[in-house]
C-alpha positions in Angstrom: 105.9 94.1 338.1 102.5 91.8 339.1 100.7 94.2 336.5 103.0 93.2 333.6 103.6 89.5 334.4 99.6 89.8 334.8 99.5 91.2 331.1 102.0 89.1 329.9 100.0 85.8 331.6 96.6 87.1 329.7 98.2 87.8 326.4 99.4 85.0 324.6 101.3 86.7 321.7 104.0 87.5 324.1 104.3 84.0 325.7 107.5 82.2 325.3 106.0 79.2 323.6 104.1 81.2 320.6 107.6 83.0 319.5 107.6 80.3 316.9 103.7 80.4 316.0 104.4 84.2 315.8 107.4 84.4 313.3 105.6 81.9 310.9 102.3 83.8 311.2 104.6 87.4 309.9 106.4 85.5 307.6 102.8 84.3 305.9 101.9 87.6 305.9 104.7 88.8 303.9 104.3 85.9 301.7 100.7 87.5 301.2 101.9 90.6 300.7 104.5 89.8 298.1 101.9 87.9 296.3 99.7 90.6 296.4 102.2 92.8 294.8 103.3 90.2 292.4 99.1 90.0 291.1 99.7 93.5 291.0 102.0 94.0 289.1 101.4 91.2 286.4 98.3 93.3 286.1 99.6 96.2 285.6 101.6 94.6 283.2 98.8 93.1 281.3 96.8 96.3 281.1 99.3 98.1 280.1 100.2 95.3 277.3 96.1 95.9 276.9 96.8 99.1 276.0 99.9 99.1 273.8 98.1 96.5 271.7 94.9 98.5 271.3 96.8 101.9 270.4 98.8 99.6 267.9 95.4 98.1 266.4 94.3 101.8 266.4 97.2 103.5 264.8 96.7 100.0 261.9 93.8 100.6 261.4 93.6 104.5 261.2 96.2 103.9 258.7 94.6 101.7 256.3 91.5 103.8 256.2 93.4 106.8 256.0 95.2 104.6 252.9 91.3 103.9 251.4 90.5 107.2 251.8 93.5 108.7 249.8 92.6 106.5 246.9 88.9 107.3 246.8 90.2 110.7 246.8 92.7 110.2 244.1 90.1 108.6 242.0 87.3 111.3 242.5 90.3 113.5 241.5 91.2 111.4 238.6 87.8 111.2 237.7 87.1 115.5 237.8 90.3 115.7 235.7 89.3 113.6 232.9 85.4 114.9 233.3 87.5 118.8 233.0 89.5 117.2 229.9 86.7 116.3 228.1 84.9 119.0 228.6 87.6 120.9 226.9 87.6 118.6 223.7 84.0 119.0 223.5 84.6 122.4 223.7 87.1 122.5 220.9 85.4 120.2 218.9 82.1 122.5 219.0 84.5 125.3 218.1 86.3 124.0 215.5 83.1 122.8 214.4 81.5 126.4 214.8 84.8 127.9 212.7 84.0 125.2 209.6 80.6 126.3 210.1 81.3 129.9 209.5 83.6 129.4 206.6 81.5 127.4 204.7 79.5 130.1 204.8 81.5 132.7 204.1 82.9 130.3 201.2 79.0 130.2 200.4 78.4 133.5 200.0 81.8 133.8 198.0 80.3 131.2 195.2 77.3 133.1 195.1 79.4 136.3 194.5 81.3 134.3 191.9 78.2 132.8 189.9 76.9 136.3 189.6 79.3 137.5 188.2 80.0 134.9 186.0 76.3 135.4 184.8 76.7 139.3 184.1 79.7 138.2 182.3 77.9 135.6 180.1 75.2 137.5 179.6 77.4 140.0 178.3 80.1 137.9 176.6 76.5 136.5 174.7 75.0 139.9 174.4 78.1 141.0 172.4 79.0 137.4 170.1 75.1 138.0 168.8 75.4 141.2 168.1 79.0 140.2 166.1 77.1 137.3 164.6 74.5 139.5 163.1 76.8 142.2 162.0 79.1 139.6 160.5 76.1 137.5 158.5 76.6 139.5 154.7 80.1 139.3 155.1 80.1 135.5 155.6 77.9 135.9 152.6 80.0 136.7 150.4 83.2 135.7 151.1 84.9 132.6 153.1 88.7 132.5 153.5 90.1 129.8 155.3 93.2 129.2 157.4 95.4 126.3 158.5 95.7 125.4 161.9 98.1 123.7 163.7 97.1 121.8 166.5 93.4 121.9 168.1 92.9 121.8 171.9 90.1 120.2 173.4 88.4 121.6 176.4 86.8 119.9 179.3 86.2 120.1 183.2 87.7 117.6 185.0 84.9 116.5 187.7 87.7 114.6 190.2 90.4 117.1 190.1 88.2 120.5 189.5 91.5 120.6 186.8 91.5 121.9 183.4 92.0 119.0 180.9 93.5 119.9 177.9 93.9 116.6 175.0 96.7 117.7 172.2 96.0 115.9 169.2 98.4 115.2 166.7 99.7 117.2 164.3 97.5 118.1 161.2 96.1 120.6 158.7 92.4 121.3 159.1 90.8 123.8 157.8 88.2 126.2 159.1 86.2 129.4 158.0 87.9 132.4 158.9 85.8 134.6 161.5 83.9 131.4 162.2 84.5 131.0 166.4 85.3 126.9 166.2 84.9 126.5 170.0 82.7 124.3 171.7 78.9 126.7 172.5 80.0 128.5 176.0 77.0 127.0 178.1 76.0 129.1 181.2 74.7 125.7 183.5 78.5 123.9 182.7 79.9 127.4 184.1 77.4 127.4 187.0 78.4 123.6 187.8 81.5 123.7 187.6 81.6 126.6 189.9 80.2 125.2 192.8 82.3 122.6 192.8 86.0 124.8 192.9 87.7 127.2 195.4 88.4 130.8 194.3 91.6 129.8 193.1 90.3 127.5 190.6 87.0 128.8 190.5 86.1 129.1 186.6 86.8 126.9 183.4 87.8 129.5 181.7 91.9 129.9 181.9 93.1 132.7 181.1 97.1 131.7 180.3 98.1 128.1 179.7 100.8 126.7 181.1 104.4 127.9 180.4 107.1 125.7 179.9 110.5 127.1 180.6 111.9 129.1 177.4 109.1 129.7 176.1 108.6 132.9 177.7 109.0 135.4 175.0 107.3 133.4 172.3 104.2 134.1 170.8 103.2 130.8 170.2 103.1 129.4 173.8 101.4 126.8 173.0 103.1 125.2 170.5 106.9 125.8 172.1 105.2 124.0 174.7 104.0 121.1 172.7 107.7 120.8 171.3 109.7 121.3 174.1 107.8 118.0 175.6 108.3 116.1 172.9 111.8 116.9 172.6 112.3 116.3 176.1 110.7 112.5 175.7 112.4 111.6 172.6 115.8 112.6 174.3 115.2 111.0 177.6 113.5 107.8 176.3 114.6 104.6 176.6 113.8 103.1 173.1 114.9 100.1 173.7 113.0 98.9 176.5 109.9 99.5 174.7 111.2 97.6 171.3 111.7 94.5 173.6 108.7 94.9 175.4 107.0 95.0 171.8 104.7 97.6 173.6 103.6 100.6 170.2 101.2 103.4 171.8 100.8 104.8 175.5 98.5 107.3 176.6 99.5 109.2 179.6 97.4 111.6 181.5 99.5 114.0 183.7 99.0 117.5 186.1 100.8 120.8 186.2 99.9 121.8 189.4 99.1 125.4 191.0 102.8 125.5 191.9 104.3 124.0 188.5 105.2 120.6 189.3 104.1 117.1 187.8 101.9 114.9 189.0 101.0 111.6 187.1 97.3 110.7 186.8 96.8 107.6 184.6 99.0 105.1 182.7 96.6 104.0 179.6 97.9 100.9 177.6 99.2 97.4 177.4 102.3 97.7 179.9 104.9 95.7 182.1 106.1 97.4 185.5 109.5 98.3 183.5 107.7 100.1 181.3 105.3 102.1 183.3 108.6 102.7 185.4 110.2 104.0 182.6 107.2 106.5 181.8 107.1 107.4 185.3 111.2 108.3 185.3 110.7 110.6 182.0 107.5 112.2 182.6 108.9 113.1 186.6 112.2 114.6 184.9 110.2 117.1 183.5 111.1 121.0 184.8 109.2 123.0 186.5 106.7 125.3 184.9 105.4 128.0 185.0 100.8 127.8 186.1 98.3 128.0 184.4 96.0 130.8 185.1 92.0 131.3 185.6 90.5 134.8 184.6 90.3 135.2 188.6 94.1 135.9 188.6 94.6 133.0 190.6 97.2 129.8 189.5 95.0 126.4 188.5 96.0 123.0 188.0 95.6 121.6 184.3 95.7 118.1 183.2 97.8 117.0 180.0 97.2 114.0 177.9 99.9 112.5 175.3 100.6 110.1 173.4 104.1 107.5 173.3 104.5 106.0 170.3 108.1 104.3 169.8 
């Protein structure tokens, strides 16, 4: 008992006075220690805040650039598609240019074909009217019949067309020595012109059957059933009347019979109104379809008609 009492004197913690002293000093140290927990915490808040908000910037950020970098993608794809694509149109535009290339050459060498034997058959078509001439000169001599024609045809290369033109003048007797070839000379350079300027379908001047206009099959004047069956078919459809108001006398038209048969107006030549040219234009269209011309190739070959509208 004197031991503790003894202790208890010498320490002061346990001394009947300090109880109060002692419970304020444990209470201040919770206080502490709930502070320090609070501070704590608030920072563990904080950096955890910290955190969140840097993951967040991050996970922005990652997914703009990862946004930039589709685009440049997109474009550097963009831009290897349209490089690919133009490519291939260069390519096919060398090719296609490659494929003209070889068919004018091939169309070339076809001409050249052509003109030769266009030359063999001048030189022989020559050979043969001087040897006629010579063996024809003491007949001529001696006697001279003459005939009556009909109509003449006039023959010319179109140079726009590569068409046959054929002018039909009007009706008339002329007379001309019998066995005395009335064409114009057959001149090698206007064969050798004009063909190099046509296709093997129209490749020569010379035509071989003239345009055949329906019904006229079977007869042996082609030519002139043709020449009647278009003036027939003017004078029937022809409005007269219009062109006695009009006060308008001559017209000159120039039409095609194409390849395939049908009509195609050239040229319109006189002093017309629109109701007139109109009016041409209606008669000449109603025209039927004919039969082609042909060239000495075989081939069918547009030809160009001229004639004149008198009212």
């Amino acid at each position: 008992m004197n031991t503790n009492n003894s202790y208890n004197q010498k320490n002061q913690f346990f001394l009947q006075n300090k109880i109060e002293e002692r419970l304020k000093i444990i209470e201040s140290q919770r206080q502490k220690i709930k502070q320090k927990k609070k501070r704590a915490l608030v920072v563990k808040n904080v950096l955890i805040l910290s955190l969140l908000s840097l993951f967040s910037s991050l996970l922005f950020y990652g997914f703009i650039h990862y946004n930039k970098m589709s685009k440049i993608k997109n474009k550097k794809l963009q831009a290897k598609i349209l490089a690919f694509q133009d490519k291939k149109f260069r390519d096919s535009v060398s090719l296609l240019a490659i494929n003209k290339e070889i068919e004018n050459r091939a169309y070339k060498k076809m001409m050249d074909s052509i003109d030769l034997v266009t030359e063999r058959k001048f030189d022989s078509i020559q050979n043969s009217l001087q040897n006629e001439k010579i063996n024809s000169v003491g007949i001529f001599k001696k006697r001279v019949k003459k005939k009556k024609t009909k109509k003449i045809i006039y023959q010319k290369i179109d140079a726009q067309n590569n068409a046959k033109t054929v002018d039909v003048a009007s009706s008339s007797n002329i007379e001309t020595p019998k066995g005395i070839n009335s064409n114009e000379e057959f001149n090698k350079k206007n064969i050798r012109s004009s063909n190099n300027n046509l296709n093997k379908e129209s490749a020569s001047a010379i035509i071989k059957t003239y345009v055949t206009y329906p019904g006229c099959e079977s007869k042996s004047e082609k030519s002139a059933c043709f020449d009647k069956k278009i003036n027939k078919h003017i004078k029937r459809k022809l409005n007269k009347k219009i062109f006695r108001k009009s006060g308008v006398g001559k017209i000159e038209v120039l039409f095609t019979i194409t390849k395939n048969g049908f009509i195609k107006i050239l040229t319109i030549e006189g002093v017309i109104n629109e109701v007139i040219r109109r009016e041409v234009i209606r008669v000449i269209e109603t025209l039927p379809k004919m039969k082609p011309a042909m060239n000495i190739y075989g081939f069918n070959t547009p030809i160009n008609y001229r004639i004149t509208i008198s009212v």
